[in-house]
C-alpha positions in Angstrom: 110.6 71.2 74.5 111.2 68.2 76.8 109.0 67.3 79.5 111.6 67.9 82.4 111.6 71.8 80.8 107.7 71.5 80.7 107.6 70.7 84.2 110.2 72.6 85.9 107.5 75.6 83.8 104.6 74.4 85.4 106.1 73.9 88.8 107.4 77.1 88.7 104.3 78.7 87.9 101.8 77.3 89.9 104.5 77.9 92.9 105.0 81.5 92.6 101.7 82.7 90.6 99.9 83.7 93.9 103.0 83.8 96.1 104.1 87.8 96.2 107.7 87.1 94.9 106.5 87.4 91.0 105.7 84.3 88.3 106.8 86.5 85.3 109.9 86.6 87.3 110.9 83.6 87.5 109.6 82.2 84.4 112.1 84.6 82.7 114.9 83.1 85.0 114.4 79.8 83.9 116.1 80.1 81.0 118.7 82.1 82.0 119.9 80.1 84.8 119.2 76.7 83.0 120.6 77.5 79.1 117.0 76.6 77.5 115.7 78.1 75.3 113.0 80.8 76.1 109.6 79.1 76.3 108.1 82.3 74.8 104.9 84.0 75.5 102.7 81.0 74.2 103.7 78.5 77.3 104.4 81.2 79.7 100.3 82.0 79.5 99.6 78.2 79.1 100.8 77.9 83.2 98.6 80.7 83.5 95.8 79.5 82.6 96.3 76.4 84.3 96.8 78.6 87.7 93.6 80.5 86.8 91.5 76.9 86.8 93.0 76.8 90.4 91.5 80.0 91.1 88.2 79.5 89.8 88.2 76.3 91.5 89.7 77.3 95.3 87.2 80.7 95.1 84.7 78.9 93.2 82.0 80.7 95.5 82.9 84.2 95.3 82.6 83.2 91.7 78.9 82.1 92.1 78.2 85.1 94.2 79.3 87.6 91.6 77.3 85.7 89.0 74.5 85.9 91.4 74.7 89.4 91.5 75.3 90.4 88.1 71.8 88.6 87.2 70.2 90.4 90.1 71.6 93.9 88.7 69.8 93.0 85.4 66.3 93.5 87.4 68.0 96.4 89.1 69.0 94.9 92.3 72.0 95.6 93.3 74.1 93.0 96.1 77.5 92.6 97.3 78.0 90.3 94.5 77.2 92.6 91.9 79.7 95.2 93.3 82.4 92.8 93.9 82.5 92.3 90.1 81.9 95.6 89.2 85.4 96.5 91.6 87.7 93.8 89.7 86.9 95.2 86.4 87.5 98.9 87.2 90.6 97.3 89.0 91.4 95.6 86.0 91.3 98.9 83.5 94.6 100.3 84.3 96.4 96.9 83.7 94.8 96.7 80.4 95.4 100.2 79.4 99.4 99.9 80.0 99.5 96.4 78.8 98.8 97.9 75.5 101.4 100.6 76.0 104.0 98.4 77.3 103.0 95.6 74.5 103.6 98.3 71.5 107.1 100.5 73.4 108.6 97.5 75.0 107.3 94.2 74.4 110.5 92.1 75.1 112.4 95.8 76.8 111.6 94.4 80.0 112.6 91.0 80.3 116.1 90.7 81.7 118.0 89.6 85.0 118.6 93.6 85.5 115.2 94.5 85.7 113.9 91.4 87.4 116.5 91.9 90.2 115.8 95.3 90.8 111.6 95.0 90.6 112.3 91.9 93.1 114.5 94.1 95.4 112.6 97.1 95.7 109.1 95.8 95.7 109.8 93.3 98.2 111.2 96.1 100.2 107.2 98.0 99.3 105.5 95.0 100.2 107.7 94.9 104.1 106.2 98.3 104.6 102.6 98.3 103.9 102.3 95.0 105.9 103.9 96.0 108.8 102.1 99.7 108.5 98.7 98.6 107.2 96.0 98.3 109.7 94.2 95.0 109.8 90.3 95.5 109.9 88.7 95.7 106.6 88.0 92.9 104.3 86.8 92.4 100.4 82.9 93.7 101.4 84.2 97.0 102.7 85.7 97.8 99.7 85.0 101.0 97.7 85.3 102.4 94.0 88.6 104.5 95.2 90.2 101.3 96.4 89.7 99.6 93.3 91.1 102.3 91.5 94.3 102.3 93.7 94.5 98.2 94.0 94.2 98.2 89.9 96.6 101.0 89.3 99.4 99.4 91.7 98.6 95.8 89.3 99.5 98.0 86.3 103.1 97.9 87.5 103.0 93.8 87.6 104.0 94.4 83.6 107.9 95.0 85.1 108.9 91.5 85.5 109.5 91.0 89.1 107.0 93.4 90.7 104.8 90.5 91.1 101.0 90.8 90.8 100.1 89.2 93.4 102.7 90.7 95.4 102.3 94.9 94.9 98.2 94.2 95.0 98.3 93.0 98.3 100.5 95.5 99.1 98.4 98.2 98.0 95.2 96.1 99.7 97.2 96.3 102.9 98.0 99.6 102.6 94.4 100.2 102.3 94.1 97.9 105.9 92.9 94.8 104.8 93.6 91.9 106.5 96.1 90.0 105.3 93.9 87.0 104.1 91.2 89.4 102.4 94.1 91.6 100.5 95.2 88.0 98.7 91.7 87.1 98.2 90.6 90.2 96.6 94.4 90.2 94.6 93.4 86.4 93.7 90.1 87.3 92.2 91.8 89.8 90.5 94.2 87.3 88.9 90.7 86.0 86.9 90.2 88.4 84.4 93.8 89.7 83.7 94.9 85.6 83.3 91.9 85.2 80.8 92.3 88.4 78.7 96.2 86.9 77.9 95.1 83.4 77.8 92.8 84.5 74.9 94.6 86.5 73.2 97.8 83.9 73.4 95.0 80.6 73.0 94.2 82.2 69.3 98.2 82.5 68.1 98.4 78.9 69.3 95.5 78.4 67.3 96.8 79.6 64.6 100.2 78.7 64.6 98.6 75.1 64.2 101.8 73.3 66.0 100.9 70.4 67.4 103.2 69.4 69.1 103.3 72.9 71.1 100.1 72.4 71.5 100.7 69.0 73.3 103.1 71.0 75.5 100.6 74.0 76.7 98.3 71.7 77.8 100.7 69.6 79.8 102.0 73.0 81.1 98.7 73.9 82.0 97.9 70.8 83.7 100.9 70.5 85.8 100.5 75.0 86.4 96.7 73.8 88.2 97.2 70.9 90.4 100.8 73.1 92.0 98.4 76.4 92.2 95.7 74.7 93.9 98.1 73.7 96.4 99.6 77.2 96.9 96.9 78.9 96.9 95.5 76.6 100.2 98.8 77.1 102.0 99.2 80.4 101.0 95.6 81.3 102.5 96.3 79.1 105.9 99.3 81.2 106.3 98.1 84.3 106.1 95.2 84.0 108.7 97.8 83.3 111.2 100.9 85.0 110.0 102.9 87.7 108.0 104.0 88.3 104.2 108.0 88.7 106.0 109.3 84.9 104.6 108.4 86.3 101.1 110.0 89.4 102.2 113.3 87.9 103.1 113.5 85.5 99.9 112.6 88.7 97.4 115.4 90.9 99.2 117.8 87.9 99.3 117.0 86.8 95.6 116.8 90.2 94.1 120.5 90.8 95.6 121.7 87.7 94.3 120.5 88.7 90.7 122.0 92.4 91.0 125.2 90.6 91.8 125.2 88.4 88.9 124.0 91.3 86.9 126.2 93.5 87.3 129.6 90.8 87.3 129.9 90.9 91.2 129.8 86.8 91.0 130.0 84.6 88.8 
């Protein structure tokens, strides 16, 4: 791979990893737009794991509070820390659950400009509604074991490329009537252990695979994935405490028909 492909990757991911307009997405466009080659699996969770040390890092004390309260629980206290961790892994069960399913029926199925376009199109469309429907008064502590379930079943359909993650969790957080800020917190946080599961599994093929020189490249990827994230991720939040999810709105709608028309031999 050459850098310039290594770091339109990286840019790409750590631009659109906590945006709601879908990394997978795009990642999958890059080589279809550009003629490379397909990265493959191995880099595409290298940027992730780059955008997950921006995570950790930007939400670095909801991380300390759930550690907090997960030694607490050991002497049977139980805090808002405690719970908090406790609701992103029952969130996080469904998305494991049909990641095996989807990994095992239709591992590569998925990824084409069809499917992108459409998931882009119709989940943008989702995410319009439950912002401009959702109520706007409950944040991450007022969360319950029912909106866990909900919030991790809608992240299950993240698998289609171009649903987003980011994108239909915070829709289904808003639905729920978080604020806007809180439902991409909470979606955020969620990012943690579904990023870290993949990275792991992908981290041991690399390890195995022994290439050093793709080895060089993932952690370039990743590098270049965590210093774009970080900055995303503190516009993204600045944003939303004073505004609506409608630019991302506009771009999925106007990006997802731009696919469908290359797609289906409209243009081009």
């Amino acid at each position: 791979m050459s850098v310039l492909h290594i770091v339109v990757l990286a840019l790409v991911q750590g631009l659109t990893e906590f945006l709601p307009i879908s990394s997978s997405g795009h990642l999958i466009l890059v080589p279809a737009l550009t003629g490379w080659p397909d990265q493959g699996l191995i880099i595409d969770v290298a940027v992730h794991v780059g955008t997950l040390g921006a995570v950790a890092v930007y939400f670095w004390r909801d991380l300390w509070t759930m550690v907090l309260g997960l030694l607490r629980l050991a002497t049977g206290r139980v805090d808002a820390g405690a719970r908090l961790a406790g609701y992103l892994v029952i969130a996080t069960v469904p998305v494991i659950i049909a990641g095996f399913a989807v990994n095992y029926y239709a591992a590569d199925a998925l990824r084409s400009v069809t499917v992108i376009a459409w998931a882009t199109l119709v989940f943008g469309i989702v995410l319009y509604v439950a912002d401009r429907t959702g109520m706007t008064v409950r944040h991450v502590e007022h969360l319950g074991v029912g909106d866990a379930v909900i919030i991790g079943c809608a992240q299950a359909l993240a698998l289609i490329p171009g649903t987003s993650r980011s994108g239909i969790t915070m829709s289904a957080a808003r639905l729920l009537g978080m604020e806007r800020s809180e439902a991409a917190r909470f979606s955020m946080l969620l990012s943690i252990p579904a990023i870290l599961g993949a990275g792991t599994l992908k981290g041991l093929d690399l390890y195995r695979l022994g290439d050093v020189e793709l080895t060089s490249a993932a952690v370039l990827a990743a590098g270049l994935a965590f210093v774009a994230a970080w900055a995303t991720i503190f516009a993204l939040m600045a944003w939303l405490r004073r505004a609506t999810f409608t630019p991302f709105v506009v771009y999925r709608v106007f990006l997802g028909g731009a696919l469908l028309a290359v797609a289906y031999g409209w243009i081009g």
